[in-house]
N, C-alpha and C positions, 0 to 999 in steps of 0.2 A: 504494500500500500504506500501511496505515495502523499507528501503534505506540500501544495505549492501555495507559498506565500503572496503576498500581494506584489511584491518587484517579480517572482517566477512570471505569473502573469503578466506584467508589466511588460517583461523581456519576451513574452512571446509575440503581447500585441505587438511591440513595438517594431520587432521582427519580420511580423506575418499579418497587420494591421486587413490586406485582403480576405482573410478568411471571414471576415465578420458579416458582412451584408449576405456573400452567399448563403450560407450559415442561418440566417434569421428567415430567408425565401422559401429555400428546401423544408423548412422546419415549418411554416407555414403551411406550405404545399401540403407535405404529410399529414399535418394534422385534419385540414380541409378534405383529405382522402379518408381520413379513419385510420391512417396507419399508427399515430402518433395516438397518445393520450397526456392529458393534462390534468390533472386531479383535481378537485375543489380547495379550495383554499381554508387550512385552521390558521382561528387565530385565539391567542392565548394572553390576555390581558395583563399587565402589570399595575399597579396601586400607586403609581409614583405621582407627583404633584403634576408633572407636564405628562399630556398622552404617551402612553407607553405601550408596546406589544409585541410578542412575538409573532414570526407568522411563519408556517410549515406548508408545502407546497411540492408533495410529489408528480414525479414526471417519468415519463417513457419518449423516447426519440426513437423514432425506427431509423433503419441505416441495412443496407446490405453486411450478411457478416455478422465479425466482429464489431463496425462500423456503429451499429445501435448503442446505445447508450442507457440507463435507469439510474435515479437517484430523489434525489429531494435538495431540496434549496429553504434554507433555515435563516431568514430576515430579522435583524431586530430593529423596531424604529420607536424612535430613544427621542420624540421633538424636543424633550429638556435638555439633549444637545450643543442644540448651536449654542446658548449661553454658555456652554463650558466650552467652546469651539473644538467640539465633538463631531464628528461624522455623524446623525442625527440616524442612519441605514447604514447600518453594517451585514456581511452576505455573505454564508457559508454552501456550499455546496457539496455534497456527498456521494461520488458515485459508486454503483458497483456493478458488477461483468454481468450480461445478463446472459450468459449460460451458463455460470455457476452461480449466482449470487453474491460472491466473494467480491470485500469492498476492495475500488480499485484505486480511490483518492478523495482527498479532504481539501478543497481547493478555497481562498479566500475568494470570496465571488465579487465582491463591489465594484470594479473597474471594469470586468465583464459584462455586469448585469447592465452599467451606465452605458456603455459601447452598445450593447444589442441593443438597447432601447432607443437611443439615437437613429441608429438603423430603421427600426422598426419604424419612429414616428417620421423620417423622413420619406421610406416607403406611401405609409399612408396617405403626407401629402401628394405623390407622385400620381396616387388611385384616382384623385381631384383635378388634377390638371398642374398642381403647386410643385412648382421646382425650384432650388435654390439660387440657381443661374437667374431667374426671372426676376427678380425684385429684393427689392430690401428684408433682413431678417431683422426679426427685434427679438434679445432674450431678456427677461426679466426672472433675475435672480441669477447669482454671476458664481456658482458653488463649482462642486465637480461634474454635477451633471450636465451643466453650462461647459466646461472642458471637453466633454464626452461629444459636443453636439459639433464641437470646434473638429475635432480628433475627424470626428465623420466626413465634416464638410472638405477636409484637406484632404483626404483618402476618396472619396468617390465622385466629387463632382466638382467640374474643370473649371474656371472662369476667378475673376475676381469679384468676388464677393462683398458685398458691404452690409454692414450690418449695424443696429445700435444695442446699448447694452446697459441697462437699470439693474441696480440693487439698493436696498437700505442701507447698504455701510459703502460708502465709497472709496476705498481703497477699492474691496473687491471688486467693484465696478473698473476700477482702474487696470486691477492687475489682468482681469480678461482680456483688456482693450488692449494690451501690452501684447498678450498672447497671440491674437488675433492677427496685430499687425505684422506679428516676428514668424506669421503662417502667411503673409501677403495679401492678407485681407485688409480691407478699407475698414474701419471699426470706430465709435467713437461714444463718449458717455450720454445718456438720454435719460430724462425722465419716463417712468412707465407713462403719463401723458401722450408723450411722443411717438413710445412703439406704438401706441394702440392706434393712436392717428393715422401714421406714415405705414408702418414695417404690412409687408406683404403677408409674410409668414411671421408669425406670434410663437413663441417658445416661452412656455409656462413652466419655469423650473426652480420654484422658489418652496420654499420649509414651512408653506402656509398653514396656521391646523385649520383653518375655516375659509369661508368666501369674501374675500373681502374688494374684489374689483368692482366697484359703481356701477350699474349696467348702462347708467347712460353713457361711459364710458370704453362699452365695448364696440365693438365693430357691426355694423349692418351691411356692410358690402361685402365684395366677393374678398374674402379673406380668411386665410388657415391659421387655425390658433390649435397649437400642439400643445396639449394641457396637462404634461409629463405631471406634474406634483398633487393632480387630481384634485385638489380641494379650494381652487382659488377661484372660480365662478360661478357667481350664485345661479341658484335651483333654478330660478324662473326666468334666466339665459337658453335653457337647453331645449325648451318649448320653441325659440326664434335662431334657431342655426341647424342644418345639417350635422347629426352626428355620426361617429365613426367608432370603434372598440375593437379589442380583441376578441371579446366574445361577452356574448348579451348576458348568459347566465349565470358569469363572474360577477360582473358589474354592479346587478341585482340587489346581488346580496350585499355588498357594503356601504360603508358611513360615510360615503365622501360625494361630490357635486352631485354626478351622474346617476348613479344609484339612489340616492334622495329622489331626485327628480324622476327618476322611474316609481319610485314607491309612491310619489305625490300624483302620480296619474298619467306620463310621458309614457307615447305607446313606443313599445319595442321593436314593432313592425316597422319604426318608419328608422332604427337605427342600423348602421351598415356594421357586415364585422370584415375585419381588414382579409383575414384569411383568404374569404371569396371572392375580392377583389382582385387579387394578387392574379395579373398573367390579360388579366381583361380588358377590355374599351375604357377610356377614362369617363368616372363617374361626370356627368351633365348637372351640376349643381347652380343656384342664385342665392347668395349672400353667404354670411360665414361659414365655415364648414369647421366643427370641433371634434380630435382626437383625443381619446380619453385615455390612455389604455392601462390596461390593470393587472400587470407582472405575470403573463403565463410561462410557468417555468419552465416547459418543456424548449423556450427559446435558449435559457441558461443552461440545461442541462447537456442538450446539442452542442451548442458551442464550448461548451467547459471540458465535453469529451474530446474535442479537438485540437483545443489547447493542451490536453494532459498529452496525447498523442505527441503532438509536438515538446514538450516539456522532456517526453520521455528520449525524445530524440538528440533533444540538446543538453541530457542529463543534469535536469533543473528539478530543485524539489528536495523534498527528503526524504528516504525512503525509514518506513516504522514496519516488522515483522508483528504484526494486529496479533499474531498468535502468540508471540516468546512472551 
């Protein structure tokens, strides 16, 4: 059994940074096939003064072979966090061989999981017609997953980029803009005002525990708001946009925008799930279009077996005999 730290990881993306997007498609595919399975999601409360919880999240990835993968993805989100300038999502991942059983690694998953999901919501915009080459990006909230969405845009798609970038602490606002521009991007600091006005495509990647964006402040024209942090727009937003998910039956079930608003009355018919899009004619939509999407870990598990693959190649890790 193998233990790969967060730089093991690090050195693979950084390596093999390609793998990622194919990775998130195939993984879609199969599962839109029934080959894949994705579990429901536990989650396991903690008592602490800021929102706490753990969340468990098994998965199956089919793959030719050896090539499949099974394990589980073990979340903790920790909002009391930021204030101790804590990672707020920390992400364990566990796999094991699926023709024996026998566990095959213990992978730190955070940097994985921000990369697929970058991936993933960029996809979705793609399903709509929204491409990053097309227009100004706006991201509000300037953390790691804000890096994650940078990492993506220099890896798959060509062009010079410009983007603006909001946070509550400005430094970190700064240091993105730093980053951005030492990737050749155009980048510059904005008030959330401003993204919402201007940016084409909307990146919602902020530690929010609740709704707090104005709705006359959001968008009514043709514009993609990737609402990675899931709980920044209120309930009665998602009645007046096209919506988009990984899948309707996740979403349901939890305490954040999207699911609210499904329990308050939002028919489910009228929302898309990304899987089925994937390969298809670009969705024919008028006015915003919102991606919600809500951690299906069979995306982490597919790729985390592919980086152990790799890790294992570049003899990264450490190996633990589970049995001595």
């Amino acid at each position: 059994m193998k233990f790969l730290s967060t730089s093991d990881v690090s050195k693979v993306l950084k390596s093999s940074p390609e793998i990622v997007r194919p990775s998130v498609i195939d993984t879609y595919t199969s599962l839109e096939l029934g080959k894949s399975t994705s579990s429901p999601t536990t989650f396991l409360p903690i008592p602490n003064e800021a929102p706490s919880r753990f969340i468990t999240l098994p998965a199956y990835a089919a793959g030719s072979g050896s090539d499949g993968a099974a394990g589980t993805k073990w979340v903790s989100n920790f909002r009391g966090n930021v204030a101790l300038e804590e990672n707020p999502l920390n992400t364990l991942l566990l796999l094991s061989d699926i023709g024996t059983g026998v566990p095959l690694a213990c992978i730190e998953g955070s940097e994985l999981n921000l990369r697929r999901t970058a991936a993933s919501a960029f996809l979705a915009a793609e399903c709509f017609g929204y491409h990053p080459q097309d227009g100004q990006i706006g991201i509000i909230g300037a953390g790691a997953l804000a890096d994650a969405f940078a990492a993506e845009l220099a890896q798959t798609y060509d062009g010079k980029h410009s983007l603006l970038v909001s946070d509550i602490v400005e430094e970190r606002a700064q240091r993105l803009v730093k980053s951005l521009v030492d990737l050749g991007f155009e980048a510059s600091v904005a008030s959330t005002e401003d993204i919402l006005r201007q940016a084409r495509i909307i990146i919602l990647a902020t530690s929010a525990e609740g709704p707090w964006i104005d709705t006359d402040l959001l968008p009514t024209d043709d514009r993609m708001i990737l609402h990675i942090s899931a709980d920044d727009l209120p309930v009665e937003y998602f009645s007046q946009v096209t919506n988009v998910t990984d899948r309707i039956s996740d979403v349901a079930k939890l305490p954040v925008s999207l699911g609210k608003a499904i329990i308050e009355g939002l028919n489910t018919e009228d929302i898309y799930e990304l899987p089925a899009l994937l390969g298809k004619d670009v969705v024919k939509s008028s006015g915003p279009v919102v991606y919600s999407p809500f951690g299906l870990s069979v995306l982490d598990i597919a790729l985390a077996k592919k980086i152990y693959g790799l890790a294992e190649t570049h003899d990264l890790g450490v190996a633990w005999n589970h049995r001595g």
